[in-house]
Short mmCIF file of the C-alpha atoms (twelve columns), coordinates in Angstrom:
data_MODEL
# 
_entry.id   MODEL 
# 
loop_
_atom_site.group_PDB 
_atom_site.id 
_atom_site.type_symbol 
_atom_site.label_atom_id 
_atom_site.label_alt_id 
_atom_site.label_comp_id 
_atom_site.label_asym_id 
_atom_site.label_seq_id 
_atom_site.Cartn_x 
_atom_site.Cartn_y 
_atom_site.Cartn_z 
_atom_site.pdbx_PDB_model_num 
ATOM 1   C CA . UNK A 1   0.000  0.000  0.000    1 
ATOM 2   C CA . UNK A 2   3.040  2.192  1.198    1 
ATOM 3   C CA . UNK A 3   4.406  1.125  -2.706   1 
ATOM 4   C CA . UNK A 4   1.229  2.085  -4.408   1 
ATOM 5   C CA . UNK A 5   0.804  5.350  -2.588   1 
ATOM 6   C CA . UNK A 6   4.169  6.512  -3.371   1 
ATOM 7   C CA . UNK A 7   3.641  5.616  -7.157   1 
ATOM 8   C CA . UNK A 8   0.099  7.037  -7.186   1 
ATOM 9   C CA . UNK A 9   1.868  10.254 -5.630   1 
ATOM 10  C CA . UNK A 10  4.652  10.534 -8.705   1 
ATOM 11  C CA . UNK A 11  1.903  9.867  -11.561  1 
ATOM 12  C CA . UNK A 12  0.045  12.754 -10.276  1 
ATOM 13  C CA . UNK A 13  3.100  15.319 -9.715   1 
ATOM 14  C CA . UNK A 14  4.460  13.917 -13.495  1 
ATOM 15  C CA . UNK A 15  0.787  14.693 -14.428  1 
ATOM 16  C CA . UNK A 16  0.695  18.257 -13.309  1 
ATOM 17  C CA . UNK A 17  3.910  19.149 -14.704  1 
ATOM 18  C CA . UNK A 18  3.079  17.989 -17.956  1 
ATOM 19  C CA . UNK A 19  -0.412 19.681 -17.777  1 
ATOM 20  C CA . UNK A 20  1.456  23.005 -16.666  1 
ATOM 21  C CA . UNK A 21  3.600  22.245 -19.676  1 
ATOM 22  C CA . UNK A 22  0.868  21.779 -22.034  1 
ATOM 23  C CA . UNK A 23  -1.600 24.545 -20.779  1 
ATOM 24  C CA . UNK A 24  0.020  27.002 -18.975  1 
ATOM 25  C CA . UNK A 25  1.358  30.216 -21.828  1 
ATOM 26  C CA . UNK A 26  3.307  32.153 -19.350  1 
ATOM 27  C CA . UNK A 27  5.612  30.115 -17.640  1 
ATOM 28  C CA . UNK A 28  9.382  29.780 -18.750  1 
ATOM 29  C CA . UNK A 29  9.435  26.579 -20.006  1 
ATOM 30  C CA . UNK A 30  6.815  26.788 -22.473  1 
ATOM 31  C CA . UNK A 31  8.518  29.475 -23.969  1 
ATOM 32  C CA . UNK A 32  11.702 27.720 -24.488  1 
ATOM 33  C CA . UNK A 33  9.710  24.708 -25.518  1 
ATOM 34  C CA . UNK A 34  7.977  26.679 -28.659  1 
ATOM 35  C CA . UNK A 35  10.995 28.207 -29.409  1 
ATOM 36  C CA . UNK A 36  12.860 24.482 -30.093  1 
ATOM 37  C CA . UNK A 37  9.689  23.785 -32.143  1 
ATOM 38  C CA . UNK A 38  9.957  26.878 -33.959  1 
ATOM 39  C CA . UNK A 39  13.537 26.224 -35.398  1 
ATOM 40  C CA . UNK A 40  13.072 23.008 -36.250  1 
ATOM 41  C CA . UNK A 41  10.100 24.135 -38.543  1 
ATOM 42  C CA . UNK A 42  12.484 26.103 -39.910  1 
ATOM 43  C CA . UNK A 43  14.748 23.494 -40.691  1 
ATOM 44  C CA . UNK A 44  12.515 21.101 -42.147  1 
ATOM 45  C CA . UNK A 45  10.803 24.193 -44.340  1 
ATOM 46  C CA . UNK A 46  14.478 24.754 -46.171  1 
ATOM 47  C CA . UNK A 47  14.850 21.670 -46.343  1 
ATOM 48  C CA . UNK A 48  11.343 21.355 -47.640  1 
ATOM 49  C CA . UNK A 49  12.299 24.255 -50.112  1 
ATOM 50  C CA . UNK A 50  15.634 22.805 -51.474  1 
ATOM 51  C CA . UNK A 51  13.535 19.424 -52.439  1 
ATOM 52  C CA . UNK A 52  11.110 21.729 -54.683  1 
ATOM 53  C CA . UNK A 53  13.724 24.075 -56.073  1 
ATOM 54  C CA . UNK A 54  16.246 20.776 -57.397  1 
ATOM 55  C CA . UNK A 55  13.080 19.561 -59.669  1 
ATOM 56  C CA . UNK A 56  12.317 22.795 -61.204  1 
ATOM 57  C CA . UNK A 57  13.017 22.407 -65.212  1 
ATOM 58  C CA . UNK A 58  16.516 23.052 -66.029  1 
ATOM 59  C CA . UNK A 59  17.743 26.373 -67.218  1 
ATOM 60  C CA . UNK A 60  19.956 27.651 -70.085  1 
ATOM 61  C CA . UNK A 61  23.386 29.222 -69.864  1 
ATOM 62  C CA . UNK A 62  23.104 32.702 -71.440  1 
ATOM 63  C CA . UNK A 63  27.110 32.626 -72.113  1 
ATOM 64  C CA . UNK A 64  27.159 29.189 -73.752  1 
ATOM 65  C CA . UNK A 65  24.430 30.417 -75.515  1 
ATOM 66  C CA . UNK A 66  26.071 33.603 -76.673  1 
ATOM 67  C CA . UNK A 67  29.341 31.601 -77.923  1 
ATOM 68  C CA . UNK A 68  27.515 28.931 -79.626  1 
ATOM 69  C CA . UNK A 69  25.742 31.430 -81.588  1 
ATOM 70  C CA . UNK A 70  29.412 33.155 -81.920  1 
ATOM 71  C CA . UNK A 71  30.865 29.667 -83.237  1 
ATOM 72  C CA . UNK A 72  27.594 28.842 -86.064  1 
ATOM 73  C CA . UNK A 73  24.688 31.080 -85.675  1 
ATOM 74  C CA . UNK A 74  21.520 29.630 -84.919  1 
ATOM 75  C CA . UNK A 75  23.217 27.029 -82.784  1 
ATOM 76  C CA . UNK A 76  22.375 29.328 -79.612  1 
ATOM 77  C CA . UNK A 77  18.889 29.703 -80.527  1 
ATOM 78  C CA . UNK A 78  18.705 25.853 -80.672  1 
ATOM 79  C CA . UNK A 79  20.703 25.133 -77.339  1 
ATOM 80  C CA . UNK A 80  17.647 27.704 -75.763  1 
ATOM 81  C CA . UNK A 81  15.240 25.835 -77.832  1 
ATOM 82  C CA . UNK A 82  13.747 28.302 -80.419  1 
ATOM 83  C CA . UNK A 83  14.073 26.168 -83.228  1 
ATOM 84  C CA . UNK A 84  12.450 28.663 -85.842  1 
ATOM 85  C CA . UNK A 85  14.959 31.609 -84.986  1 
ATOM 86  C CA . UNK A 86  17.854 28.510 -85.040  1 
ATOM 87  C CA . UNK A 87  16.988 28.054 -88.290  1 
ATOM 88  C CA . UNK A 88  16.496 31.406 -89.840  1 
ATOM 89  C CA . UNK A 89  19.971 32.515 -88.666  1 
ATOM 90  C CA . UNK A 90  21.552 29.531 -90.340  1 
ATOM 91  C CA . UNK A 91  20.207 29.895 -93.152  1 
ATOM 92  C CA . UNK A 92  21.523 33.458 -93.577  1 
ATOM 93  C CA . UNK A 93  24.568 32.071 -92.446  1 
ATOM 94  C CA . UNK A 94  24.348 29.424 -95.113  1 
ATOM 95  C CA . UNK A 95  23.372 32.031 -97.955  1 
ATOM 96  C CA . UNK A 96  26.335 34.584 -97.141  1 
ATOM 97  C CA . UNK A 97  28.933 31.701 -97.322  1 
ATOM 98  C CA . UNK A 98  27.468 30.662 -100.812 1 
ATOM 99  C CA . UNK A 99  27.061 33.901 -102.233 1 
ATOM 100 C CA . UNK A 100 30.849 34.812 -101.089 1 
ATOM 101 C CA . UNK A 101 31.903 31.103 -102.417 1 
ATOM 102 C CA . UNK A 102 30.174 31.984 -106.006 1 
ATOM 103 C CA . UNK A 103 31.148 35.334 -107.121 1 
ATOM 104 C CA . UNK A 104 34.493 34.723 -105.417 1 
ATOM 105 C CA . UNK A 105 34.652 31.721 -108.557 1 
ATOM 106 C CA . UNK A 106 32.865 34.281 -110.705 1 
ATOM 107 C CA . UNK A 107 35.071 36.939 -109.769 1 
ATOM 108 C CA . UNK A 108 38.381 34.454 -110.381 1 
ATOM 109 C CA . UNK A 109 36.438 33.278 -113.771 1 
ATOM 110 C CA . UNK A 110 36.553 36.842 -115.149 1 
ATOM 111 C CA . UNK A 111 39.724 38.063 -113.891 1 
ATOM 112 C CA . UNK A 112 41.785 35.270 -115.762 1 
ATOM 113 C CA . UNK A 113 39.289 36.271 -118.977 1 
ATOM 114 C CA . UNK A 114 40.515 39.528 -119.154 1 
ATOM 115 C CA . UNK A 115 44.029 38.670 -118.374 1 
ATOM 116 C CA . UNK A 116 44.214 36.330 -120.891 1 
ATOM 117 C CA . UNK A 117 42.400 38.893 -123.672 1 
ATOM 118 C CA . UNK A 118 44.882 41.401 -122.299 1 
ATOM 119 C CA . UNK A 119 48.111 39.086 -123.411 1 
ATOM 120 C CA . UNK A 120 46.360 38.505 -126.817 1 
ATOM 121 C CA . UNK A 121 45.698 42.279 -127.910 1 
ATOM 122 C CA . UNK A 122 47.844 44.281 -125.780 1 
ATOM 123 C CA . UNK A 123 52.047 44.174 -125.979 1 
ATOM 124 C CA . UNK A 124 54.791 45.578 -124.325 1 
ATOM 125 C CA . UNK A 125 56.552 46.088 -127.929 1 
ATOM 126 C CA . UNK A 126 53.452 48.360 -129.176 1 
ATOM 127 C CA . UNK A 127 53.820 50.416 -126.333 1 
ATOM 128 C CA . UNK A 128 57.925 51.029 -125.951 1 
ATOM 129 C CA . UNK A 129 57.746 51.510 -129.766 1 
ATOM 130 C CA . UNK A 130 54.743 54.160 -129.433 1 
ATOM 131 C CA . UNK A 131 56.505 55.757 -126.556 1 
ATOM 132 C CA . UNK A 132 59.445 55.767 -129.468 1 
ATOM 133 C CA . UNK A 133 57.387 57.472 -131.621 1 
ATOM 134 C CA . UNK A 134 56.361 59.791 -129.142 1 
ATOM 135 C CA . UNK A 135 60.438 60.811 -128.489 1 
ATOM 136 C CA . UNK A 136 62.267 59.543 -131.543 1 
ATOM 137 C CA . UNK A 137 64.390 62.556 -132.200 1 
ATOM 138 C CA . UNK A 138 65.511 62.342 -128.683 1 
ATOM 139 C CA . UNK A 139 65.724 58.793 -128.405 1 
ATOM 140 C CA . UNK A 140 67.802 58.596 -131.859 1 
ATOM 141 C CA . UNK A 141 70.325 61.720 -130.458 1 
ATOM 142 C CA . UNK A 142 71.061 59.448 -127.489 1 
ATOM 143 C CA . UNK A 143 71.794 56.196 -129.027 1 
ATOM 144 C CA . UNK A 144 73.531 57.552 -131.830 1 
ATOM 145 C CA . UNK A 145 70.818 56.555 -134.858 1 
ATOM 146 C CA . UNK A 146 67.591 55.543 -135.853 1 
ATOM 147 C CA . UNK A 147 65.976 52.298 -134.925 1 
ATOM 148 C CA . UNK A 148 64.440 49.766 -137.055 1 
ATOM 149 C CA . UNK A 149 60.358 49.955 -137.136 1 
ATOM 150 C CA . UNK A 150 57.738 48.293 -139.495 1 
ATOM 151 C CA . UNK A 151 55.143 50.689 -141.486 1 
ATOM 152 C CA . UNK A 152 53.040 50.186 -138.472 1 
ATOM 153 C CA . UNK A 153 55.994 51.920 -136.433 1 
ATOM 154 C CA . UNK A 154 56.367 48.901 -134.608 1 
ATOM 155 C CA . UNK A 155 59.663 48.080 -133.442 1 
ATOM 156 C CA . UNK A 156 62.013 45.034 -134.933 1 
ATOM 157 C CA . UNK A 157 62.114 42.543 -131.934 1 
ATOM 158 C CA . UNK A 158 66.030 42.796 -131.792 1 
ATOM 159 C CA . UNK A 159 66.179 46.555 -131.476 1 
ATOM 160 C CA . UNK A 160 63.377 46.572 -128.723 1 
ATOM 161 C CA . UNK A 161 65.872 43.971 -126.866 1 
ATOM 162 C CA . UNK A 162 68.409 46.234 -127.241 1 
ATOM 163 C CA . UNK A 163 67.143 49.443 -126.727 1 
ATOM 164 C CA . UNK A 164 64.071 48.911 -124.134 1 
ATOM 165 C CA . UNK A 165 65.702 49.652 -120.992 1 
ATOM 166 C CA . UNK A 166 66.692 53.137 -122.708 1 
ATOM 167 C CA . UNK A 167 63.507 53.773 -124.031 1 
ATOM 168 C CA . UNK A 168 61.785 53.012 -120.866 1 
ATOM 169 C CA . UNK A 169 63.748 56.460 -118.764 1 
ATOM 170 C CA . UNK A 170 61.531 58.248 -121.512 1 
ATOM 171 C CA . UNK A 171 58.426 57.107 -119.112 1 
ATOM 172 C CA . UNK A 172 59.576 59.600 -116.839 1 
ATOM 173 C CA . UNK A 173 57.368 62.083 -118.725 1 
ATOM 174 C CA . UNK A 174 54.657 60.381 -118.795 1 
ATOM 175 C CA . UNK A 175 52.228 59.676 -114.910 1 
ATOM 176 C CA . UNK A 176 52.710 56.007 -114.621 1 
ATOM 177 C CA . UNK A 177 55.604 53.827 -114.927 1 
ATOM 178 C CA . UNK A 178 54.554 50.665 -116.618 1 
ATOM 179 C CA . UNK A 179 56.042 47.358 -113.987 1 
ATOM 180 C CA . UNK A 180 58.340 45.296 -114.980 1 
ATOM 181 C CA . UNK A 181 56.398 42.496 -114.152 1 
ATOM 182 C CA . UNK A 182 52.646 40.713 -114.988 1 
ATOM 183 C CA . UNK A 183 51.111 42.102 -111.501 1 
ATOM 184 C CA . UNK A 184 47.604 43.125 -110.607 1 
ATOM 185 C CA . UNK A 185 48.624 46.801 -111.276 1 
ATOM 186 C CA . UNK A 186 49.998 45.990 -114.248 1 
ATOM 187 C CA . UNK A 187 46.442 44.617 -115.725 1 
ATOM 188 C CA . UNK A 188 44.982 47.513 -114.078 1 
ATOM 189 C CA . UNK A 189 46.728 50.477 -115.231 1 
ATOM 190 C CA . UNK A 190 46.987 49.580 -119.387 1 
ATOM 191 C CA . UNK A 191 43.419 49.848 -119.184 1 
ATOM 192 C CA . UNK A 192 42.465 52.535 -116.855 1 
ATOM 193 C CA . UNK A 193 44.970 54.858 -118.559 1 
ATOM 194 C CA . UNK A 194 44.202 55.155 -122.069 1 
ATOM 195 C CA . UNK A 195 46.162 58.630 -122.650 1 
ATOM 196 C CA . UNK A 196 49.410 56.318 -121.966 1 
ATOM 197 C CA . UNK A 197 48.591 53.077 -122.007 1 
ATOM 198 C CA . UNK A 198 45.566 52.680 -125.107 1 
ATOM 199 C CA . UNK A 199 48.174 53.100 -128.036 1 
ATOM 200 C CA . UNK A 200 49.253 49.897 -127.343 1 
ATOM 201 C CA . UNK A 201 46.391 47.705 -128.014 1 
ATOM 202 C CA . UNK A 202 46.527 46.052 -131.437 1 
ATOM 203 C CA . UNK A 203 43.796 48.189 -133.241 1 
ATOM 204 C CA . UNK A 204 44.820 51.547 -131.870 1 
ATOM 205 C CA . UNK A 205 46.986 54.106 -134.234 1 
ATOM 206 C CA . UNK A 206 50.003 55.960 -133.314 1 
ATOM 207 C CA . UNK A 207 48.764 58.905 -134.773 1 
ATOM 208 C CA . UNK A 208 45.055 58.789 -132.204 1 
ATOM 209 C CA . UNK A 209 45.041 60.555 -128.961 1 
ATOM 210 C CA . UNK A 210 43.345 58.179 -126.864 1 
ATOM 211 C CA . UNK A 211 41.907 59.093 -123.154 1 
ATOM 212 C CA . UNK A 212 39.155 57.912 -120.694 1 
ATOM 213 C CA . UNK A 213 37.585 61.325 -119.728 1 
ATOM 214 C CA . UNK A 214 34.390 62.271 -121.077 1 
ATOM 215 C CA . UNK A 215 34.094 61.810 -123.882 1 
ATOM 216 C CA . UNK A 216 36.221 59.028 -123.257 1 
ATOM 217 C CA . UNK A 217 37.705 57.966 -126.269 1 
ATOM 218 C CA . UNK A 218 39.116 54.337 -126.421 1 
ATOM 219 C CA . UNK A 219 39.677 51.501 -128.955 1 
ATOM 220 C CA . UNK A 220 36.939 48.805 -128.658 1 
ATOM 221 C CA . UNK A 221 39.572 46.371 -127.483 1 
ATOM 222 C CA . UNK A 222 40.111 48.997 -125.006 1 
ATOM 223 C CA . UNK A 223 36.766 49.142 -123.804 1 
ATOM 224 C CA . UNK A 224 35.896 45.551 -123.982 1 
ATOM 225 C CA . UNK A 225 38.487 44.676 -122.316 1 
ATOM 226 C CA . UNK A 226 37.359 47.648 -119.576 1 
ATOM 227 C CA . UNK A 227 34.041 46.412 -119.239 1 
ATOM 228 C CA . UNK A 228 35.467 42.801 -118.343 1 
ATOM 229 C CA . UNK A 229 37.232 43.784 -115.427 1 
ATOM 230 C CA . UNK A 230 34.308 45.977 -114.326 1 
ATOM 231 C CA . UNK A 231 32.626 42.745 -114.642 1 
ATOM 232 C CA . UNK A 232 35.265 41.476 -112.305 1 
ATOM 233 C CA . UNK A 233 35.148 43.875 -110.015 1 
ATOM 234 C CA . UNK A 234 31.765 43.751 -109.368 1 
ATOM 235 C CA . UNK A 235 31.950 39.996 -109.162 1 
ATOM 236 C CA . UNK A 236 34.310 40.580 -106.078 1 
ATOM 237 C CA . UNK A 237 31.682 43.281 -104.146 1 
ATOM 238 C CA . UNK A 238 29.686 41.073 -104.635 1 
ATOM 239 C CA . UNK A 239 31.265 38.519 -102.885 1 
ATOM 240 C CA . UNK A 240 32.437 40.545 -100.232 1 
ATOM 241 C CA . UNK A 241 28.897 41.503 -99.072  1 
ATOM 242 C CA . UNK A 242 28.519 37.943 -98.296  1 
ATOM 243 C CA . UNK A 243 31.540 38.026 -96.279  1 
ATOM 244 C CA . UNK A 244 29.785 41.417 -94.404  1 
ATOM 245 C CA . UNK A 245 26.494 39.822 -94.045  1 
ATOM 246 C CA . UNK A 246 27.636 36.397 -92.714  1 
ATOM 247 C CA . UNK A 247 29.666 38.668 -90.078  1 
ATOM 248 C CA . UNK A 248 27.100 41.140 -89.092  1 
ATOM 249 C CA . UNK A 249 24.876 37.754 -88.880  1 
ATOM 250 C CA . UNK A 250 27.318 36.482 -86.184  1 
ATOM 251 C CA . UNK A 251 27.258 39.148 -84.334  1 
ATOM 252 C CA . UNK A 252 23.534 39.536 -84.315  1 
ATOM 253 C CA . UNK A 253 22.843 35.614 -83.423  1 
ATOM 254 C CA . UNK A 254 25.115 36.201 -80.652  1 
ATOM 255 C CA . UNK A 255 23.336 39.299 -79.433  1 
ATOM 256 C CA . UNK A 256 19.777 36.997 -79.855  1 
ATOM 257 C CA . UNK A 257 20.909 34.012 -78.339  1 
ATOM 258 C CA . UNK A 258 22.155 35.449 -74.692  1 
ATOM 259 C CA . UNK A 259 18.166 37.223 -75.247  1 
ATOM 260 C CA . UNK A 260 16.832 34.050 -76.184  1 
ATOM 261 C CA . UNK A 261 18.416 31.832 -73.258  1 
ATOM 262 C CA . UNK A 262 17.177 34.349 -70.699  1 
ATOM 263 C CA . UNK A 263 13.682 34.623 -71.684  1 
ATOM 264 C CA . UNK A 264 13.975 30.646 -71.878  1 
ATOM 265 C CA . UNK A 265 15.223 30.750 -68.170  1 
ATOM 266 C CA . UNK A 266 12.301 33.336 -67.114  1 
ATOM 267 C CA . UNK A 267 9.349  31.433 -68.972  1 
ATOM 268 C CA . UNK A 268 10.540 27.913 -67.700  1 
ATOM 269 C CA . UNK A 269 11.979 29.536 -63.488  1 
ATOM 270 C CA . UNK A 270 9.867  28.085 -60.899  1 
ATOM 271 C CA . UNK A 271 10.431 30.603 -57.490  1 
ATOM 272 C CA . UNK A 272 9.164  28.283 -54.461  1 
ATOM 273 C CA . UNK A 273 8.599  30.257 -51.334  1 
ATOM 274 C CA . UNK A 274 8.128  28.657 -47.666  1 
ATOM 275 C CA . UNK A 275 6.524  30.627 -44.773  1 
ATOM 276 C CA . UNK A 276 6.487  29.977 -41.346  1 
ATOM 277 C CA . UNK A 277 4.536  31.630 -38.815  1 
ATOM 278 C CA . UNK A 278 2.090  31.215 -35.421  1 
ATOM 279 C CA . UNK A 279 -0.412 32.324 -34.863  1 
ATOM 280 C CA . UNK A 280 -2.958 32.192 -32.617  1 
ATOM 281 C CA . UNK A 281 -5.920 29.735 -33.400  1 
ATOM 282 C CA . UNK A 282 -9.211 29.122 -30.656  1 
ATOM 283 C CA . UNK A 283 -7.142 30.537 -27.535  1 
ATOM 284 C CA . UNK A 284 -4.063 28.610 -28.336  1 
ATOM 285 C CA . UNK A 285 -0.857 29.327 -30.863  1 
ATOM 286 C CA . UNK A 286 -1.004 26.771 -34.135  1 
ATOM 287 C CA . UNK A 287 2.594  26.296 -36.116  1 
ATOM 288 C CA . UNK A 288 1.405  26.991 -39.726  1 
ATOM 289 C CA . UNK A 289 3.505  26.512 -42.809  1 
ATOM 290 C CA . UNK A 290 2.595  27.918 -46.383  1 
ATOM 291 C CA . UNK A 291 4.345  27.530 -49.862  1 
ATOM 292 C CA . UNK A 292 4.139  30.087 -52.455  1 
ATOM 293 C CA . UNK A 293 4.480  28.973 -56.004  1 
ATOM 294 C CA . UNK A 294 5.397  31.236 -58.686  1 
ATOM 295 C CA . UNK A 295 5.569  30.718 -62.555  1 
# 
């Protein structure tokens, strides 16, 4: 009886502490109690909010974006998946390239054309011996006699051997030295200088004043032979524009893709937001969580 009394005795004190525990607001140890609850609510709610945020979908780097696009435009539209934009820049990519590829051959085509008309109608011998013609007396005084020339006033090959090298100082007086070898200048200036240069095609006279002012006056070899390196020319622009537009279209896809990637990122973001609080619910304080879910 002694036993049961005493145990009787300890249920009830354990019994009023934890009723004093349970019920009673004010005292000390309810306050410490609530707060261990409190922070392991807040625990659990990042933890909670760390589960969420790992399975939102997954997002696109704007700078891989940006350098794939740099690398083969369209290629960072289609990493941020915006397959029509993709396309359209790589198909302006595609369309420079062959544009520069085929007047580039164009181009090429027409230059050796009017190279190769050039060496057929236009010598070096016509135009040392109409530069002879121009300054015979002179020439003549300084070598000591008269060279050897056709009725066309042509030079014999032997005496233009001989004698080039001193007919060529008499270029001096003239605006262009012609070079001494087959270069690009060379195949531009006999036909962009008629005044010096247009005697020497095979049906121009001696006797003819040629020039390319207006009215230009030229031989039709002249001309033709003008109008095939305009050709050329123009073949090249041509061909460079699609070297400007396949640049300008890298830089724009760039530009595009790092936009592209971060409205990718904001469309598909999923911003998960847990909120703890208590309040107080029928004359006692209720833990209550909330998660706010944004799109």
């Amino acid at each position: 009886m002694k036993f049961a009394s005493i145990f009787i005795v300890a249920v009830l004190s354990v019994s009023t502490v934890f009723s004093e525990t349970l019920f009673n607001w004010g005292n000390q140890e309810l306050v410490v109690q609530r707060l261990a609850w409190k922070q392991a609510a807040m625990a659990n709610t990042g933890q909670d909010a760390k589960t969420v945020s790992s399975s939102a979908p997954e997002q696109r780097s704007v700078k891989k974006a940006v350098a794939f696009s740099v690398l083969v435009p369209g290629s960072g539209q289609f990493y941020a998946k915006s397959y029509l934009k993709a396309a359209l820049f790589f198909a302006v990519e595609m369309g420079a390239w062959a544009v520069n590829i085929s007047y580039n051959k164009k181009g090429d085509n027409k230059d050796a054309e009017f190279k190769e008309f050039a060496d057929q109608h236009w010598s070096e011998i016509r135009y040392f011996s109409w530069i002879y013609y121009q300054y015979k007396d002179d020439i003549n005084q300084e070598i000591g006699g008269a060279l050897e020339t056709d009725p066309n006033g042509i030079l014999s090959q032997e005496d233009y051997n001989a004698y080039k090298e001193v007919i060529r100082k008499y270029e001096n007086n003239f605006s262009h030295r012609l070079p001494h070898s087959k270069t690009q200048q060379y195949y531009e200036m006999i036909g962009k200088y008629p005044a010096q240069f247009g005697n020497a095609w095979d049906d121009a006279s001696f006797d003819v004043t040629y020039t390319g002012y207006p009215p230009a006056k030229l031989t039709p070899r002249n001309k033709l032979y003008m109008d095939m390196r305009n050709d050329a020319n123009r073949f090249y622009n041509i061909a460079g524009y699609g070297t400007m537009t396949a640049l300008v279209n890298h830089i724009l896809a760039a530009i595009d893709a790092g936009f592209t990637a971060r409205r990718f990122n904001r469309k598909h973001a999923v911003k998960v937001e847990m909120s703890y609080k208590n309040r107080l619910y029928k004359g006692e304080y209720v833990n209550m969580f909330g998660v706010n879910v944004r799109f």
